[in-house]
N, C-alpha and C positions, 0 to 999 in steps of 0.2 A: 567436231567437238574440239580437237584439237588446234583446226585454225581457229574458230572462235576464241580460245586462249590466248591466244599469241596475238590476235587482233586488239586482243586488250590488252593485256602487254602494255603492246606497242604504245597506245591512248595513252596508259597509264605514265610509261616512260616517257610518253610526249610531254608530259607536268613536271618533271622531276626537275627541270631545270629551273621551272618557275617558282619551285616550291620555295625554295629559299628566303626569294625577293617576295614573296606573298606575305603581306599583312593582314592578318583577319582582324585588328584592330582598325583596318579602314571602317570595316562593317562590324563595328560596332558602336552601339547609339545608346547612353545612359539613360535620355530625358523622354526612351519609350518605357509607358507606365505613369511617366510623370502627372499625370493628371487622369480626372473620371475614375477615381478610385483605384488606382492601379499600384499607389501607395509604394510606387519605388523609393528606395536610394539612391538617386540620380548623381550625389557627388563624388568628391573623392576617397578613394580608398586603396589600400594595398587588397589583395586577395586573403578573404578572412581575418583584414586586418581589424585592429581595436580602435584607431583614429580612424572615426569618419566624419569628412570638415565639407557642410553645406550651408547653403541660405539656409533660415526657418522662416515658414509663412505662416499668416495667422487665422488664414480660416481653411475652408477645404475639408478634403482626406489628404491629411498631411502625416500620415504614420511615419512616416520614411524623413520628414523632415521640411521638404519641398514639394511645393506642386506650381503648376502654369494656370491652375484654375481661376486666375485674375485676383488672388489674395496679395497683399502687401509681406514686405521681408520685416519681422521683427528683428532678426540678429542672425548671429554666423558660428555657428556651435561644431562641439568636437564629436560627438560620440553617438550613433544613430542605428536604427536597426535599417531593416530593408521588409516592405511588402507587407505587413503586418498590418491583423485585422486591432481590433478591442481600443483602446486610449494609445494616442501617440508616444512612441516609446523616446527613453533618451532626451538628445537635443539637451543636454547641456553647460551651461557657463557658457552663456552666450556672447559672441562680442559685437559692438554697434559704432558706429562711427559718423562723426557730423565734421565737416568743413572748417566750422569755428562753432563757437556759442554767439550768439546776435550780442554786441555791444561791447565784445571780451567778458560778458558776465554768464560766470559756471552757472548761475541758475537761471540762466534761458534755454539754456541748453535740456532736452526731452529725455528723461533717466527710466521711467516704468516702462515696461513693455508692451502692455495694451498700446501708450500713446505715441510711442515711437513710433509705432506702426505707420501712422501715416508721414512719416519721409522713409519709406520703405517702399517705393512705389516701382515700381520697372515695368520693362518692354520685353515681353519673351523671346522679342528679337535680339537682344541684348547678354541670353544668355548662354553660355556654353559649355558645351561635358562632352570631356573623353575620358576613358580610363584611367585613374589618376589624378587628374586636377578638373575644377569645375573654374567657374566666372560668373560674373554677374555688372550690370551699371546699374545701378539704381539712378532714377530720374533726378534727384540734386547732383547726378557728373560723379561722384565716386564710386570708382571699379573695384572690386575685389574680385582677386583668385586666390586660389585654394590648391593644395597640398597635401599628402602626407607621406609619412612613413608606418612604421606598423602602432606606433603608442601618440604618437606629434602631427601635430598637423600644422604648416606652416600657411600662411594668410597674408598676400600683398596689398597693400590697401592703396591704389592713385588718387588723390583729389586732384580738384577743380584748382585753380591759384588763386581765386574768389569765392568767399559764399555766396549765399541766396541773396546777402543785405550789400553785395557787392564789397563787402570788407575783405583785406588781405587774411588768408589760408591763415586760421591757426587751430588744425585739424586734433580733435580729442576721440581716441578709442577708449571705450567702458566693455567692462564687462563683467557678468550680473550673478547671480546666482539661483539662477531658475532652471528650468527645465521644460520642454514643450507640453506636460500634460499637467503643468503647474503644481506639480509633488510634491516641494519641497518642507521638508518637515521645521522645526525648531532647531537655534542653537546654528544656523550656517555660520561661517567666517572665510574673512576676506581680509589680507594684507598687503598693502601696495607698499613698495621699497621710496623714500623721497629723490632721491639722483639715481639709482635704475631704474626705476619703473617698472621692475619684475613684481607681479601679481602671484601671488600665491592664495589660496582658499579648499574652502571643504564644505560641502553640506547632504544631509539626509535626504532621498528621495525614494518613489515608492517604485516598483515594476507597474509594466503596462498591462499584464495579463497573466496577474497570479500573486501570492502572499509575500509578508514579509515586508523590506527594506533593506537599502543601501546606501554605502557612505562611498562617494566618489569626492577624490582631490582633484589638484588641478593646478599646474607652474607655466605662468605667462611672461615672454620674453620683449624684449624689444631692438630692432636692431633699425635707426631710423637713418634717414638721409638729413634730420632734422635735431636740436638738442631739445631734451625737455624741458619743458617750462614750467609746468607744475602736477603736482598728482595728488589724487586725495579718493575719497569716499562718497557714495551717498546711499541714502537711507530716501525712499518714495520719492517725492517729486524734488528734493532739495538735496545739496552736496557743497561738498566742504572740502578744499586745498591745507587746511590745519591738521585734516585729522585722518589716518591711515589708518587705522583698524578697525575692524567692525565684526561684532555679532550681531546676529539679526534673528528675533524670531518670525513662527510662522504666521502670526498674527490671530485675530480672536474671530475673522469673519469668512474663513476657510480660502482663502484666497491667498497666495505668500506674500509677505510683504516687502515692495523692491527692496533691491539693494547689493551693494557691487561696489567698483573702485573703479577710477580709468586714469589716465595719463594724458596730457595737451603738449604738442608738442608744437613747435619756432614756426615753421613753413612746411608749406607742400612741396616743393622745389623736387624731392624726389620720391618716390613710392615708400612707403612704411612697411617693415616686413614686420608681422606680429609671429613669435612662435610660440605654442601652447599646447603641451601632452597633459593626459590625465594618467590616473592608477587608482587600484582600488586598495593601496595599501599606503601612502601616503602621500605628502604635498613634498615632502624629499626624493621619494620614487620619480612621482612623473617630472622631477628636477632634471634626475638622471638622466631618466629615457630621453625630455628635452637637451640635453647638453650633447651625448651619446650619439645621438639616430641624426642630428641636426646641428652639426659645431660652427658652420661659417655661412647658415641663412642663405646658400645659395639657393634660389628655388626654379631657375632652371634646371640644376642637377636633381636636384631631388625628384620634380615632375620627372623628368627623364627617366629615372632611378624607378619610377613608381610604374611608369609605360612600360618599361623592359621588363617588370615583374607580371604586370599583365598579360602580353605577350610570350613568352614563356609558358604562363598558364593555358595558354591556347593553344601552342603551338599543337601538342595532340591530335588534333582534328582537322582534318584538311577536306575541302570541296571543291569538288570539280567549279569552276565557274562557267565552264565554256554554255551560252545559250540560257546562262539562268538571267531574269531580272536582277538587279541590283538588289531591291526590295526584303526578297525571297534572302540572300545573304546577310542583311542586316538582321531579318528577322531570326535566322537560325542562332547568328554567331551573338549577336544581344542575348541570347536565348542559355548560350552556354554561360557566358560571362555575369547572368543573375545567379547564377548557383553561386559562385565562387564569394558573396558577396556578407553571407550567414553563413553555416554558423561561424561566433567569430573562436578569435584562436587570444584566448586570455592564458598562458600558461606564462607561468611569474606573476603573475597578478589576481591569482585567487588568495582572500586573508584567511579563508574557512575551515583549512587545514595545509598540512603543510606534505607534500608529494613527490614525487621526481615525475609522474605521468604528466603528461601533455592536460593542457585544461582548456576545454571550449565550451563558451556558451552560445547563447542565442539559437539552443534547437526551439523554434520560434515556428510551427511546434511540431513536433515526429509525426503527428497525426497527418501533416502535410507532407513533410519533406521524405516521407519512406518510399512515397509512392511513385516517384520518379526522379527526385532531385537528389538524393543519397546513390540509388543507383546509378545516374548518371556519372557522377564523382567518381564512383568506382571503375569505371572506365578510362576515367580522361585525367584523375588525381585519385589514385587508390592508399598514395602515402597518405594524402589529406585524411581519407576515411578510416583509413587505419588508426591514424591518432585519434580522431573522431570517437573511434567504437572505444580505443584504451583512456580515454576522458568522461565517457558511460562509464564505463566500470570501474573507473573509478570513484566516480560520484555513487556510485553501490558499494563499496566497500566503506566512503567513510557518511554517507546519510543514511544507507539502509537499503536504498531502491532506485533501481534507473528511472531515470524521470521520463515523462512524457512530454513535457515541455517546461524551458527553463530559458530563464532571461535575467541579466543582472543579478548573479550570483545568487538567483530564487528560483523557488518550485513554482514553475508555471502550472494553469487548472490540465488537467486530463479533459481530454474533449470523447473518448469511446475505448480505445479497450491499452494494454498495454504495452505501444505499438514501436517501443524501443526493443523488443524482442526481433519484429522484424529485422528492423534494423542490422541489430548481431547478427540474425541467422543469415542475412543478406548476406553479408561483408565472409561468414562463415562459409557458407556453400561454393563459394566466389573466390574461395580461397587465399583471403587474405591471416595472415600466421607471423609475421614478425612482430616483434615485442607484443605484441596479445596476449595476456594470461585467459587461456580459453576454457581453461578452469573454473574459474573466477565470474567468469562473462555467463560460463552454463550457469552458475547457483545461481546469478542473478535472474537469470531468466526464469528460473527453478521459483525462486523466492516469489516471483509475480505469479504463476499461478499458483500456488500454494498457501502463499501467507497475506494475509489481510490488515492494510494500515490501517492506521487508526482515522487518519487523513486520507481516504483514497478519491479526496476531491483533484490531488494534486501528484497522485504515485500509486504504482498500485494496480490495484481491479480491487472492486466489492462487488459485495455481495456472494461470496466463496463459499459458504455455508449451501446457499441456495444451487449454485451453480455445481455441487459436487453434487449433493442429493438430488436435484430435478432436472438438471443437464441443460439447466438457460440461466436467465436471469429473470424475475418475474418482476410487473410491474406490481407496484408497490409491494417492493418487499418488505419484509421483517430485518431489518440487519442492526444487529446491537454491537457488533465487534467494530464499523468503522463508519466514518461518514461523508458522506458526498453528493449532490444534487440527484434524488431518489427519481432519475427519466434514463429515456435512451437506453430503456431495457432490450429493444430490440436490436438495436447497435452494436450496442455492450455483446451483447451473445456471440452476434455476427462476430465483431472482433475478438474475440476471448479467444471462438472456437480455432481464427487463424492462427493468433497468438500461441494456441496449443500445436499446430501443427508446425511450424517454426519452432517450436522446442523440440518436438519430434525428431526435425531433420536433423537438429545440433548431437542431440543423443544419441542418433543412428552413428554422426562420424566420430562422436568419444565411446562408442562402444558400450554404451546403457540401454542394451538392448528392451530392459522391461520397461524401461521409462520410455523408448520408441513407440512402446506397444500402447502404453498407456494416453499418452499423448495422441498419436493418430485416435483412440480411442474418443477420447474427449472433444478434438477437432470435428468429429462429428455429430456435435451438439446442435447443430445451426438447423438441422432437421426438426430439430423439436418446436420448432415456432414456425414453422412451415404449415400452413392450412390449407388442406390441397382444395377444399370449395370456395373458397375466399373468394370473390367476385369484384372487382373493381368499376365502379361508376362517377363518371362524369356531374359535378354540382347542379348542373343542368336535369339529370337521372338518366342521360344515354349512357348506353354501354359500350365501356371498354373492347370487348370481349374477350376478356380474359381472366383465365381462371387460377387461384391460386397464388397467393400472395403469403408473405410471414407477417405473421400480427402476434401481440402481446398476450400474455398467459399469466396468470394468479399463481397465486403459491397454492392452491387446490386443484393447480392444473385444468381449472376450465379456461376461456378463452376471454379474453378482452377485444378489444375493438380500435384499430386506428385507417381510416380513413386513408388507404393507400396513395392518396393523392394530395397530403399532407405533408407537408411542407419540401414538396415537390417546387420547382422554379416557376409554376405557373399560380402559387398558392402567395396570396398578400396577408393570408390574416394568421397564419399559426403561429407559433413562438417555437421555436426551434433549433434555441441554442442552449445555453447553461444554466436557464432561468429555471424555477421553480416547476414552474409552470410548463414549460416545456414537453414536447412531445419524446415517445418513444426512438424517435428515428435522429440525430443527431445531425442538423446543417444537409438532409437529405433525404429523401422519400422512401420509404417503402417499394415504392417501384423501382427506385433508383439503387437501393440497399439491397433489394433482390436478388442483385448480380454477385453478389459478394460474398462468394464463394471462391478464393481464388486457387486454392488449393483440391478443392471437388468437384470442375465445373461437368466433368460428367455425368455426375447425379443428381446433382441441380439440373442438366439439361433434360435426365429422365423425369424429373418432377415437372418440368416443364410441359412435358408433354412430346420431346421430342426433339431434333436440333432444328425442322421447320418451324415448329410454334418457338423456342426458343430464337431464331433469327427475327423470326416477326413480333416476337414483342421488344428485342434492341431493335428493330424499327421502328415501332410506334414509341419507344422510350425516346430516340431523338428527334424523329421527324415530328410529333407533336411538342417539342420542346417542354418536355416533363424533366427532363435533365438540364444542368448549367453546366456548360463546359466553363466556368471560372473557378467551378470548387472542385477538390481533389476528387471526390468518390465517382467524378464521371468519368476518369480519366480513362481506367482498364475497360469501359465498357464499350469505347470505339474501338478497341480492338480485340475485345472477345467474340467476333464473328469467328477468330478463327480454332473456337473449339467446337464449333457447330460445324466446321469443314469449310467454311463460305471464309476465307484468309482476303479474296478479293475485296469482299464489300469493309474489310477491316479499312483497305488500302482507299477504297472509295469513303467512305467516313471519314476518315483523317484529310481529305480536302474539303469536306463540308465543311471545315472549320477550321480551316489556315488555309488564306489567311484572312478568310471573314471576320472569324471570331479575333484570329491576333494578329492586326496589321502593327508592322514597324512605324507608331506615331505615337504621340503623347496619351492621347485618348485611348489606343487600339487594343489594349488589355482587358480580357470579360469581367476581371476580377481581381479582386489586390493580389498579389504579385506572389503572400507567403512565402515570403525567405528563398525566392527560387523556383518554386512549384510549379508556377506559371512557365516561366522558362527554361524551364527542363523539360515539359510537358511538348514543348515546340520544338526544342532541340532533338529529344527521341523522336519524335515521330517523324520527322525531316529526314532524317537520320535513316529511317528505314528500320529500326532493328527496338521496341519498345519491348521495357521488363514488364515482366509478372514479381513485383518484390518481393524478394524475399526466398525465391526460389533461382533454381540456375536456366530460366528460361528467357530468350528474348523473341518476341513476335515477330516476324518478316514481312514488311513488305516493302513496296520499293522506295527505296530513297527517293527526293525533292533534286536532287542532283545525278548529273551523266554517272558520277562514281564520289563513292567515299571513302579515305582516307582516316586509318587511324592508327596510332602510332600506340601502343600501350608503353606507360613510362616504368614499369617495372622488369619488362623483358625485351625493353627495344623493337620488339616485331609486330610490322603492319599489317592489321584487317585494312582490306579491301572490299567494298559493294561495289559492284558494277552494271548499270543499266545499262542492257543492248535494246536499241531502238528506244530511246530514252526521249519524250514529251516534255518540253518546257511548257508548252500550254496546260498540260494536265490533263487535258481534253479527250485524249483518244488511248493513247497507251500507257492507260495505271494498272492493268493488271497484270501480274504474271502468268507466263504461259511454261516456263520450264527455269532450269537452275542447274546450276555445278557450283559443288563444292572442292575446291582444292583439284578442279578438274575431273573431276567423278559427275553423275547426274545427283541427284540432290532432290527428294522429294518432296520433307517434310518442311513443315511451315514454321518453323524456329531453330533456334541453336542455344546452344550451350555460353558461357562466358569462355572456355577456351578458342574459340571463335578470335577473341582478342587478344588473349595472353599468349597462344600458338601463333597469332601474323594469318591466318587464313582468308583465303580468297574467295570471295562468294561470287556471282556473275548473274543476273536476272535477265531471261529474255522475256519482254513485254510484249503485252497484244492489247485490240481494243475488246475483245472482249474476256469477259471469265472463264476462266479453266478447269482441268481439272487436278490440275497442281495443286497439291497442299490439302487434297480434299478427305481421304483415305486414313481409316482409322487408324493405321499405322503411320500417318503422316502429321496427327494430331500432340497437339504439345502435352505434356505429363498431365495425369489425372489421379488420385487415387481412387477410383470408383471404374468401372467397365463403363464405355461407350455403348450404349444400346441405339438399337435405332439407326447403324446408318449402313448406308447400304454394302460398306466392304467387312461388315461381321461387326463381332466381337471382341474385337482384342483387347486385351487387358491393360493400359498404359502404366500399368508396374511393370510388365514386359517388355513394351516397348521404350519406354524410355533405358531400361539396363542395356536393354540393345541400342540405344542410340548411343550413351553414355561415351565417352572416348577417355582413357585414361591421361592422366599428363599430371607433369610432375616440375614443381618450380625446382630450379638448381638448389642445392644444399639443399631438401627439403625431407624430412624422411617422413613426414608425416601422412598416414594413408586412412581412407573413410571407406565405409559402404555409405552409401548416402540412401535416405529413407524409401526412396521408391525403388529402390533394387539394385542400381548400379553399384560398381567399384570405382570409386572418382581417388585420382592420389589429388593431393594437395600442396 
């Protein structure tokens, strides 16, 4: 055992010189996702920055802004989300640029957006993305790349020294006042300067997925290798060198009507730098931030400026490279660098109230990002998530309620229960405590299951009345206190019930003990929609064989009926999102929502029937592809083999599907991207070490690499994974056969977050086949309910986790918890 340590060691020390000179910016690729739906933000950006400067195209799944799906570029916009489903978000005040106008006459030149589109033509050969700055040629010969800083995004624009009609360069940038999902309300303006050329404008737009409106400015610069020649206005297809001002409305046929300014400048002789920040507080603000972030147009330095910021953000995680594919690292380290990319970081630029707290938007939307992309963060950028959680609770202090998703200084819809609670209780157990008011953060959470909006389309839980008296949520209920798309009763449960157990753990470490009691209490609602004869059959009427599914229930407590295999990913006809119409189960099956229990799964596995019939039906859940590994709810369920004791097949599952499911390509994404989801979902599981959010547990198995590397930024000390007898094939030795921790043997199949924050060394020896490592009811991750059924007893996982628990304490920290399942954790 002890040479075994030292052998690694040695391995590990053999990297240390390399580490330095290591770029994991080599391997990383923006333009995977870009296309089939994967609805990245492939351009530039700071990390959680507010400028994001890309092409926009005009047909596709272009949420993100860009796609390679053979769509033309309408313009080159500031401000963009990443990976999001519903109407393309952002994308606006777009800029566009032609060579000359045919004849020197401004009205040849193509001003609407629809028609510009075709000189928006490119070669995806043409185009380029690294962290930081993007590129592009469009097929009439001018190049643009792209820039930014955290509010500005800087734009060089090369022509041709000819246009199409072979006349000398007398190149014109415009730029418009739209938006990619064509928003824009009544009332926009736009003022172009006659000898700067500085564009200044504002107009109303709506979010992509949720209520309300927003007013976004907008200060456009110019810094040319050329003099201006003239600037002016236009209004739809015609434009004017006389006239600088313009209001526009939205028009009468629901469509905005163009309209914009641009600038003609002497020659193309040298590249045009355009630079152009927004704000959401005025056309003077994003002046600022333009003059401030960007004073002398250099945009080598800036790109530079913008890489080094990336990089940085990366350095945390280091991988062995020795014997991996190239492939294999693009796909991981791409994987980390989409988290980083949402939410973004608006603080100074909220108008809505006035704060000292950090302010971030684009949780785009928690229903996604809790479930692995938040706790990644908490690993690798735990400052980040720290502000994170103090910009939630903030937004409960001055609207009322933590949102569930919010975009564009709006309440995005709630999609299932109120899973900003996670979130906290994550970051809470995880023991994140500087500037936190965790006071503040309990009511909030307190207030969600207690108190019912009036909107809980968009914040919230409904249906509270029901839920306290019959311990679910029933479908078609009665609810007069608030309103919200009346489905997804069996969802809602599901999540409510987690939601309550998450308040639980927060109240165990403030010392509320009756509210501990209360809450685990209520956490076990999810029971109540549990049918234990529930049978599940194939359209065809073969059987499943399996028994025992959660179905809907009346407010009379008899039983309704949903079709387990309803809007499962093998189902084309259900509606199964926020429609009316809609089914009980939310973006996800009944069979697939079964597992979703993450806080109980030992009672769940007794309903089940056992941890054998419980493994074989997460077998028949993937292998008949009833589940989508593109939406979140599949995510914990490759790797809840290992509360059934079987931790190997978790290890085998997770190459079912990387990198099948997510090769590093444009296409290789199963699903849009959600603000990260996607690629954090790749990044843990690579990683070897996948959360149960929301709890302080990570699932083990082995890393995609010889050893991992990770540096926690808050107490400098390195976690180590280390595979002995380590398979780049994947082929023979994925499972583990034994373990040490910190040079001890090491039974159980998880750890703790002190795993990271203490620098601990894990060590995995592999075999080709399954073990009995990790199997033993003592070796099983927290439960609150007793394992029955397996063959090493009884034990209680309230027990056993107190006794796994390990205390530690951050420096200065006096702060100390019992945490809900029985341990003493400090903090």
């Amino acid at each position: 055992m002890i040479l075994l340590s030292v052998t690694c060691c040695l391995a590990l020390a053999a990297e240390v010189l390399a580490r330095d000179t290591f770029d994991p910016l080599a391997y990383v690729d923006p333009l995977i996702g870009a296309s089939n739906g994967g609805n990245v933000f492939p351009g530039a950006s700071l990390p959680y920055g507010m400028a994001k400067a890309v092409a926009d195209t005009n047909s596709g799944s272009r949420q993100g802004g860009f796609t390679l799906d053979g769509s033309n570029v309408t313009g080159f916009s500031l401000m963009h989300d990443s990976g999001t489903g519903g109407q393309p978000s952002l994308g606006n005040f777009a800029l566009f640029a032609y060579t000359n106008c045919p004849g020197g006459d401004i009205n040849l030149c193509v001003f609407p957006k629809r028609a510009r589109a075709a000189f928006g033509r490119f070669s995806n050969s043409s185009v380029s993305a690294k962290p930081g700055t993007f590129g592009i040629t469009l097929d009439s010969g001018i190049r643009v790349e792209m820039t930014t800083t955290h509010h500005t995004s800087l734009f060089s624009f090369t022509f041709p020294s000819v246009g199409p009609d072979d006349e000398p360069a007398q190149p014109l940038i415009m730029q418009d006042l739209t938006d990619l999902a064509d928003s824009r309300q009544n009332n926009a303006t736009v003022t172009v300067h006659p000898s700067t050329g500085r564009i200044t404008g504002s107009a109303r737009f709506l979010p992509s997925f949720g209520t309300g409106s927003f007013v976004l400015h907008f200060c456009t610069d110019f810094a040319a290798g050329a003099d201006i020649v003239d600037s002016g206005i236009f209004v739809n297809t015609r434009a004017s060198t006389e006239v600088h001002n313009l209001t526009v409305s939205r028009s009468i046929n629901g469509y905005p009507l163009p309209g914009g300014a641009f600038v003609r400048f002497s020659s193309a002789a040298e590249p045009i730098l355009v630079r152009t920040a927004a704000s959401f507080i005025s056309a003077e603000r994003a002046c600022e931030h333009a003059e401030t972030e960007i004073s002398d147009f250099d945009f080598a330095a800036i790109s530079e400026a913008a890489t080094d910021a990336w990089r940085a953000k990366m350095r945390p995680i280091r991988v062995s490279t020795n014997k991996v594919n190239g492939s294999m690292l693009t796909n991981f380290h791409t994987g980390i660098y989409r988290t980083m990319i949402n939410p973004q970081n608006y603080t100074g630029e909220n108008p809505l109230w006035s704060s000292s707290e950090p302010y971030f938007d684009s949780f785009y939307c928690i229903w996604d990002q809790f479930r692995s992309q938040l706790p990644l963060l908490t690993i690798t950028d735990p400052v980040a998530v720290r502000d994170m959680v103090r910009s939630l609770i903030d937004t409960y202090r001055h609207l009322g309620w933590l949102p569930d998703c919010r975009m564009s200084l709006n309440k995005g819809y709630t999609q299932g229960g109120s899973n900003a609670d996670v979130v906290l209780a994550d970051a809470y157990v995880k023991g994140l405590r500087e500037g936190i008011n965790w006071h503040d953060g309990y009511a909030a959470v307190v207030k969600d299951a207690e108190v019912e909006p009036y909107d809980w389309c968009c914040e919230g839980r409904g249906g509270l009345d029901s839920w306290k008296a019959l311990g679910y949520i029933p479908v078609q209920d009665f609810d007069h206190k608030g309103f919200g798309t009346m489905t997804r009763s069996i969802s809602r449960t599901l999540e409510y019930a987690y939601n309550d157990f998450c308040i639980a753990q927060m109240a165990a470490g403030l010392g509320k003990s009756a509210d501990k009691e209360k809450y685990i209490g209520s956490s076990g609602n999810w029971q109540n929609l549990f049918k234990a004869d529930q049978a599940s059959a194939w359209w065809n009427g073969s059987d499943t064989g399996f028994v025992g599914f959660f179905q809907p229930r009346y407010l009379n407590q008899t039983w309704g009926f949903q079709d387990p295999l309803n809007c499962s990913n093998l189902d084309a006809h259900s509606v199964c999102s926020l429609q009316n119409t809609g089914r009980e189960t939310f973006e996800s099956s009944i069979w697939e929502y079964g597992f979703f229990v993450p806080h109980d799964q030992a009672t769940l596995i007794a309903h089940m029937g056992g941890p054998a019939p419980f493994t074989a039906r997460l077998d028949y859940l993937h292998d008949r592809s009833i589940t989508y590994i593109g939406n979140e709810p599949s995510f914990l369920t490759v790797f809840q083999y290992h509360y059934a004791g079987r931790p190997a097949l978790s290890a085998l599952r997770s190459h079912a599907y990387i990198p099948s499911a997510f090769s590093p390509t444009p296409a290789g994404q199963p699903g849009n991207d959600d603000s990260g989801a996607m690629g954090s979902f790749v990044a843990l599981a690579m990683m070897g070490l996948f959360p149960n959010p929301g709890q302080d547990v990570y699932l083990i198995t082995p890393p995609y690499f010889e050893h991992v590397n990770v540096t926690h930024p808050l107490t400098n000390k390195t976690a180590r994974v280390f595979n002995v007898n380590f398979d780049p094939s994947y082929e023979d030795s994925v499972y583990i056969q034994s373990a040490t921790l910190g040079g001890e043997v090491y039974s159980r199949n998880w750890v703790d977050h002190s795993f990271f924050t203490e620098g601990r060394e894990l060590v995995l020896t592999l075999g080709r086949n399954e073990s009995s490592w990790g199997t033993r009811v003592e070796d099983l991750p927290p439960s609150l309910g007793r394992y029955e059924g397996f063959g090493g007893g009884n034990g209680s996982l309230r027990r056993a986790a107190a006794t796994a628990a390990r205390r530690w304490r951050r420096e200065g920290s006096e702060v100390e918890f019992t945490g809900v399942l029985g341990g003493k954790f400090g903090m």
